[in-house]
C-alpha positions as CSV (number, residue, x, y, z in Angstrom):
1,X,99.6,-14.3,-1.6
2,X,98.5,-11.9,-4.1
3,X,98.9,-8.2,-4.1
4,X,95.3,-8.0,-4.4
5,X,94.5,-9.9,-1.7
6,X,97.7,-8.6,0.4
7,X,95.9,-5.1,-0.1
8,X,92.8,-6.3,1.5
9,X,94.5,-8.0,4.1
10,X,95.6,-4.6,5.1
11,X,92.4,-3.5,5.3
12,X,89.7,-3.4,8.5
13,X,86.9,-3.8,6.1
14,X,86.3,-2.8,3.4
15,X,82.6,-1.6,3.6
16,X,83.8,0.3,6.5
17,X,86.4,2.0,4.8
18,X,86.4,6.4,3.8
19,X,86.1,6.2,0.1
20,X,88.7,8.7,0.3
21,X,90.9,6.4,2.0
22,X,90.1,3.6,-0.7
23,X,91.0,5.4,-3.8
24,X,93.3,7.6,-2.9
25,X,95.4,7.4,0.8
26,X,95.4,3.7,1.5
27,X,96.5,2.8,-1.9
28,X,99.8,5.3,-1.7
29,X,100.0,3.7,2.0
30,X,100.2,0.3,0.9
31,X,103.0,1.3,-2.0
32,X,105.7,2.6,1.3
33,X,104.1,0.2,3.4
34,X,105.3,-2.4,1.4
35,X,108.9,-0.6,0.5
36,X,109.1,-1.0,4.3
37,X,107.8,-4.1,5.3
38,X,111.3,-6.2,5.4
39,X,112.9,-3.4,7.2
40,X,113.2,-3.1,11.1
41,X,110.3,0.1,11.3
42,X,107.6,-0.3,13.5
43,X,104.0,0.5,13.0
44,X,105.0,3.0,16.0
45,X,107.8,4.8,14.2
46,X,105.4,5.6,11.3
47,X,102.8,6.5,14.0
48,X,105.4,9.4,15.0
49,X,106.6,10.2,11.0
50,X,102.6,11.0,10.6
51,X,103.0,13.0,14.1
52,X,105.9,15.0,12.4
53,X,104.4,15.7,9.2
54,X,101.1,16.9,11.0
55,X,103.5,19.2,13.2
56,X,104.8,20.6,10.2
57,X,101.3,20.9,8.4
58,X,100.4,23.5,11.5
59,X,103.8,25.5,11.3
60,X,102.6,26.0,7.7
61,X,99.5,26.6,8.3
62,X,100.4,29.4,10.8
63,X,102.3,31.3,8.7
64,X,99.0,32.8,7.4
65,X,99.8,33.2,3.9
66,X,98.8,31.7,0.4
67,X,101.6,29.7,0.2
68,X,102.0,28.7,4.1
69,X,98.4,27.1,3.4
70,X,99.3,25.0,0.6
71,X,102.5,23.4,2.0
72,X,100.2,22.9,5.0
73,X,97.6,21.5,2.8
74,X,100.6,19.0,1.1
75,X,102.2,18.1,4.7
76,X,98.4,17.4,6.2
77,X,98.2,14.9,2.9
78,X,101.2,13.2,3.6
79,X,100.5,13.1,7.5
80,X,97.1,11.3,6.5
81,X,99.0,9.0,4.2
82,X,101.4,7.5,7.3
83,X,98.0,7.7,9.7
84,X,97.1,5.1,6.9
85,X,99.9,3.5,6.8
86,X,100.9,2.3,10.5
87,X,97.8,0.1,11.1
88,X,98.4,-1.4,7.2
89,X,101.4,-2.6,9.0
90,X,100.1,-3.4,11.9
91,X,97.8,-5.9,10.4
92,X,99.8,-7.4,7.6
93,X,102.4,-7.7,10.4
94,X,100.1,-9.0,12.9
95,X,101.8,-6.7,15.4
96,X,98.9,-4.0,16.5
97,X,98.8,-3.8,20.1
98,X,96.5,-1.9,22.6
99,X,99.5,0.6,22.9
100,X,100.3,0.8,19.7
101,X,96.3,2.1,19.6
102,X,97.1,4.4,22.4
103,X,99.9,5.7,20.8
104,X,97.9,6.3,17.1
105,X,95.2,7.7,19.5
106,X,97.6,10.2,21.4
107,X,99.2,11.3,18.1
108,X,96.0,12.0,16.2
109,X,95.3,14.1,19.2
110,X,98.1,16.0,19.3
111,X,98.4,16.4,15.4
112,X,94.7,17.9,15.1
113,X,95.1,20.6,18.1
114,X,98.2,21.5,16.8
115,X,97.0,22.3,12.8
116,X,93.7,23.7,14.4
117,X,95.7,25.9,16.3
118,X,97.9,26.8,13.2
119,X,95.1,27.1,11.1
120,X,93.7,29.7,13.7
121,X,96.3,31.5,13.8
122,X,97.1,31.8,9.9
123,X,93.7,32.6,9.0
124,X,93.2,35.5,11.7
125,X,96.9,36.5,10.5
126,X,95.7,36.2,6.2
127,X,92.5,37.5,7.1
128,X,93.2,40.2,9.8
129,X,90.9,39.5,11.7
130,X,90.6,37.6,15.4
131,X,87.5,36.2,15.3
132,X,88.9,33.5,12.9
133,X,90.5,31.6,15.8
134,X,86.8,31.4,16.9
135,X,86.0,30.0,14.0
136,X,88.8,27.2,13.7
137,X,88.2,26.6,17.3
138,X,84.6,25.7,16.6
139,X,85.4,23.7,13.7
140,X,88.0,21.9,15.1
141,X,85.6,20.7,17.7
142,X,82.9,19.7,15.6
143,X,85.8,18.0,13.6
144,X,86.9,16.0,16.4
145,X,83.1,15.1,17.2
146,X,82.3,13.7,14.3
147,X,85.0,11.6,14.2
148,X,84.0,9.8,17.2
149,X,80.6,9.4,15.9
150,X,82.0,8.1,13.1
151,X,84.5,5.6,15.1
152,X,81.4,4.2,16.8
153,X,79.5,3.4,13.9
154,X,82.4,1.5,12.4
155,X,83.6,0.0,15.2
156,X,80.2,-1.5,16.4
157,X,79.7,-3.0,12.4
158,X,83.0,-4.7,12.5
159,X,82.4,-6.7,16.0
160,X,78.7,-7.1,15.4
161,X,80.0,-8.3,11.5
162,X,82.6,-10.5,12.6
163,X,80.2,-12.1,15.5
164,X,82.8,-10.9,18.2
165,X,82.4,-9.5,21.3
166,X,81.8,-5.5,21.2
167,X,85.0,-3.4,20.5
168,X,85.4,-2.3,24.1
169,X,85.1,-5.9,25.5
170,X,88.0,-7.2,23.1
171,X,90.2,-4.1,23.8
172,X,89.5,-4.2,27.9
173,X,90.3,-8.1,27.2
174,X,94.0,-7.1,25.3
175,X,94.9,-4.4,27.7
176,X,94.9,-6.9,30.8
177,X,96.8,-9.1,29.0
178,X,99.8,-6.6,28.4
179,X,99.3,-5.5,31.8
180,X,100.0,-8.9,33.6
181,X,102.8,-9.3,31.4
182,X,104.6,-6.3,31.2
183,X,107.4,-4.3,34.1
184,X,107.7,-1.3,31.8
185,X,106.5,1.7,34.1
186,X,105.6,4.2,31.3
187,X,104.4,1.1,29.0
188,X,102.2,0.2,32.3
189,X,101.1,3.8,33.1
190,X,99.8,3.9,29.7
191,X,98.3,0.2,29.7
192,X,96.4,1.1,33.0
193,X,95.1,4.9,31.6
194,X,93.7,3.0,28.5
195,X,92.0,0.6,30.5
196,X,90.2,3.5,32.7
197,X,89.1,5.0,29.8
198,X,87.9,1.5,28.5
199,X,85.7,0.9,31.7
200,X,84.3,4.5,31.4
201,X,83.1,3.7,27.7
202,X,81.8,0.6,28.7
203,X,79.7,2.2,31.9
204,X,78.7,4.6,29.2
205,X,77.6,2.3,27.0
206,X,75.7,0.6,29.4
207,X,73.9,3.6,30.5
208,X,73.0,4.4,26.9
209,X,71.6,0.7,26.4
210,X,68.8,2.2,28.9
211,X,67.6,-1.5,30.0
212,X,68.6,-5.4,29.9
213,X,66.1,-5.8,27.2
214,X,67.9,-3.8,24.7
215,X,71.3,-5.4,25.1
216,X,69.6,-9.0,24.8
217,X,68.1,-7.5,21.7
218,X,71.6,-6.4,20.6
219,X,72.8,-9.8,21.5
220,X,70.8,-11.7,19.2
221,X,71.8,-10.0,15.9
222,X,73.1,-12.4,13.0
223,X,75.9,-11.0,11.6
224,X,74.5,-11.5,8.2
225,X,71.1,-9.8,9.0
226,X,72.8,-7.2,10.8
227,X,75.1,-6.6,7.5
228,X,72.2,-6.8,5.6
229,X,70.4,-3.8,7.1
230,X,73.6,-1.8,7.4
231,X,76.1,-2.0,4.9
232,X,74.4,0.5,3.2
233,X,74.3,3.1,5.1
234,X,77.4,2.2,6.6
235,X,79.3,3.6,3.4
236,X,77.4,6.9,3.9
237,X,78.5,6.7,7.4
238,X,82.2,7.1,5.9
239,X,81.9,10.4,4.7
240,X,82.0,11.8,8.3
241,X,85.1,9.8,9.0
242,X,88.1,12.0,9.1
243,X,89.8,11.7,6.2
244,X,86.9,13.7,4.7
245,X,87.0,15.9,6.7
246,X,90.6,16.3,6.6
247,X,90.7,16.2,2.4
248,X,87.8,19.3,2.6
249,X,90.5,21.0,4.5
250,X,93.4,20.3,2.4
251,X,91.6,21.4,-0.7
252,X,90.0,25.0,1.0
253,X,93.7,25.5,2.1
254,X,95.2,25.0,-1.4
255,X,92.5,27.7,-2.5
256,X,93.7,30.0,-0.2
257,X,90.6,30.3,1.6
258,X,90.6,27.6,4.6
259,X,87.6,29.8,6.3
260,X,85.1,27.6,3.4
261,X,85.7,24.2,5.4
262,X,85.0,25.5,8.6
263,X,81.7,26.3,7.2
264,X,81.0,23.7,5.7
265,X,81.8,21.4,8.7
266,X,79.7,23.5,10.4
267,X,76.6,24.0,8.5
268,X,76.2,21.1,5.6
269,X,78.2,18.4,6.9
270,X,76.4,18.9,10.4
271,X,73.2,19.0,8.6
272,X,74.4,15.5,6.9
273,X,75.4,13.8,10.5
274,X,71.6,15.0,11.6
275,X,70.2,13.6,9.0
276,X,71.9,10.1,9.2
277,X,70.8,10.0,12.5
278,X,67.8,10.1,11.4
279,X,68.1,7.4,9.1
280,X,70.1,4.9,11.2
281,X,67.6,5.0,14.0
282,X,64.7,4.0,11.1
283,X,67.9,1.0,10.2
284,X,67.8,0.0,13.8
285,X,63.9,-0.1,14.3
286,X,63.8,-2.3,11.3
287,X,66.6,-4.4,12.5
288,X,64.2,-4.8,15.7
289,X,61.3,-5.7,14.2
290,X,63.2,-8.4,12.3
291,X,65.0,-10.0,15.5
292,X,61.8,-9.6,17.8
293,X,60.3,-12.8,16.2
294,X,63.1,-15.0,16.9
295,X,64.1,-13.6,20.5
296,X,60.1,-14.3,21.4
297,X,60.7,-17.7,19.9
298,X,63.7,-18.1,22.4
299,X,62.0,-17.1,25.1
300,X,59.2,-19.2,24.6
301,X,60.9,-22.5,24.8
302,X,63.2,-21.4,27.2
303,X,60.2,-20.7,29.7
């Protein structure tokens, strides 16, 4: 196999993909993935190397100086790279589990409260002023929100893409698997807290489908016609993913004023998530309109 091709093996798509990621994370991820891939490390292990370098990114970060921000900035960098890197294992590996997931999930977590909370604390230090936790608290949040949005979006295109069944379907599927076949307690307690949440997504989702006409309509999407009228807009979907969000950051901090991206996740790049709303809900009416035609068709002849 080529490196080429190994690359894009390592990939989850690649119109789903931050342009960020593409050019500039994932290509320095695949480099140490690949010094590592003979040696006994798990996609776990570099799960908890990007845990430690985002730990350290907040200790920087809180030390509310120019220079505190800029070895922040470099440790949030390098913390993005390994967040890269574990699931470029995992799937040249073929060794992603649902707890491995869990595990990415947890960490990402606890990595983005804890570099909010530094950058908090540093700016109301650098700035004298209190009302800057305020701030990072706010655009921590918003942060965080539009990284879900985000994770939808992509995670909807790549089942609907591949023809599989929807995201939380296949990962409610995976979960029970492990969980009939494993006797670890703390693996288990995880196993069976993921699958909660999985069944509270998929009630949610349901509720948000509104009625069964909608998920039949859902149903009968093409992958082809459904990439055809997305992968568009899916790139611009991208650039609320969080390594964008997380590169605004890093460059603000290396300026010495990490007060400019919380403003601008606020005001512009909120302003940019309405307005793909906006445009993905004109996507999805077309889509509709196209798939109506054949749906009638089916219901036709099966009456």
């Amino acid at each position: 196999m080529s490196i080429t091709q190994e690359y894009k093996n390592s990939l989850k798509m690649a119109e789903v993909e931050e342009i960020l990621d593409l050019v500039i994370y994932r290509p320095i991820a695949f480099v140490f993935v690949k010094l590592i891939y003979r040696l006994p490390i798990t996609p776990n292990q570099v799960t908890y190397g990007a845990l430690v370098a985002g730990l350290i990114s907040a200790f920087e970060f809180a030390q509310g100086t120019a220079r505190g921000f800029a070895f922040g900035a470099m440790w949030y960098a390098i913390a993005n790279v390994l967040d890269c890197g574990d699931g470029m294992l995992a799937r040249l590996q073929k060794s992603g589990t649902p707890l491995g997931r869990i595990v990415d999930g947890i960490v990402d977590w606890v990595s983005s409260v804890a570099i909010f909370f530094g950058l908090g604390w540093g700016m109301s230090a650098y700035f004298q002023n209190p009302l800057y936790w305020l701030l990072a608290i706010a655009a921590g949040i918003v942060t965080g929100y539009h990284a879900m949005v985000f994770d939808k979006r992509q995670q909807e295109y790549i089942s609907t893409v591949r023809g599989e069944k929807n995201f939380i379907e296949r990962e409610s599927e995976k979960v029970e698997a492990e969980l009939n076949k494993s006797s670890n307690p703390v693996r288990r307690l995880f196993l069976s807290s993921y699958a909660w949440y999985m069944k509270v997504q998929e009630g949610r989702a349901s509720r948000q489908a509104g009625n069964e006409q909608k998920e039949e309509t859902s149903a009968a999407y093409q992958p082809e016609l459904y990439r055809e009228h997305n992968k568009d807009i899916m790139r611009w979907w991208t650039w609320l993913g969080p390594t964008t969000n997380r590169t605004l950051m890093m460059i603000a901090a290396l300026l010495a004023h990490p007060e400019w991206f919380c403003w601008l996740i606020l005001l512009p790049v909120n302003l940019y998530l309405m307005m793909m709303v906006a445009r993905q809900k004109k996507i999805d009416e077309r889509l509709e309109a196209a798939v109506r035609p054949a749906r009638f068709r089916a219901e036709s002849i099966a009456v």
